[in-house]
C-alpha positions in Angstrom: 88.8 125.5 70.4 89.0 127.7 73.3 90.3 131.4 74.1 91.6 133.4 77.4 92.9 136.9 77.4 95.3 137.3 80.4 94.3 140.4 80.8 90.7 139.2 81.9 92.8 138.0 85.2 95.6 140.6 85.1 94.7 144.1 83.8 97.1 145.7 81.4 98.7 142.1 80.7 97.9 141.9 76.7 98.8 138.6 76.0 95.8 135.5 74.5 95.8 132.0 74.1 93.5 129.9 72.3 93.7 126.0 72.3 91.6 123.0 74.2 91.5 124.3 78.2 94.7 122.4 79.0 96.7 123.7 76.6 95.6 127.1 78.0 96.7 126.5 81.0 100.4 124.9 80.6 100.8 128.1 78.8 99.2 130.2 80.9 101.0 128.6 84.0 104.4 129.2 81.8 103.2 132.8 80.8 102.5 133.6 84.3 105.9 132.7 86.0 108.7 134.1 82.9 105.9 137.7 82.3 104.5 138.0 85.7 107.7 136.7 87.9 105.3 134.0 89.6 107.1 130.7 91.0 103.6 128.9 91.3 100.2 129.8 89.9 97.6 129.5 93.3 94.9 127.7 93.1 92.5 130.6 93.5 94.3 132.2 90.1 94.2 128.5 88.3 89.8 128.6 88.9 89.9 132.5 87.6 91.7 131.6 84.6 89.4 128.5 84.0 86.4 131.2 84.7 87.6 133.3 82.0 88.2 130.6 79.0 85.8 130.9 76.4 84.8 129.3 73.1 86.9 130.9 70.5 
């Protein structure tokens, strides 16, 4: 199991997810366009998320 802490990526942004590394990031991709009013995730934010998963 995995872990990422979007405020790792975004300071002040509270939310966590933990689950295998693609689950992380359908949620994260989700999280990011209904909490942080993005249309698509960029590539550059998709690697800094992947950087900041870690073993839970």
């Amino acid at each position: 199991m995995k872990k990422f802490r979007c405020g790792d990526v975004v300071p002040g942004c509270t939310r966590a997810f933990t689950g295998s590394t693609d689950e992380i990031l359908l949620a994260v991709a989700a999280h990011a366009r209904a909490d942080h009013g993005l249309d698509e995730v960029p590539q550059e934010l998709v690697l800094q998320v992947r950087d900041a998963v870690v073993d839970a």
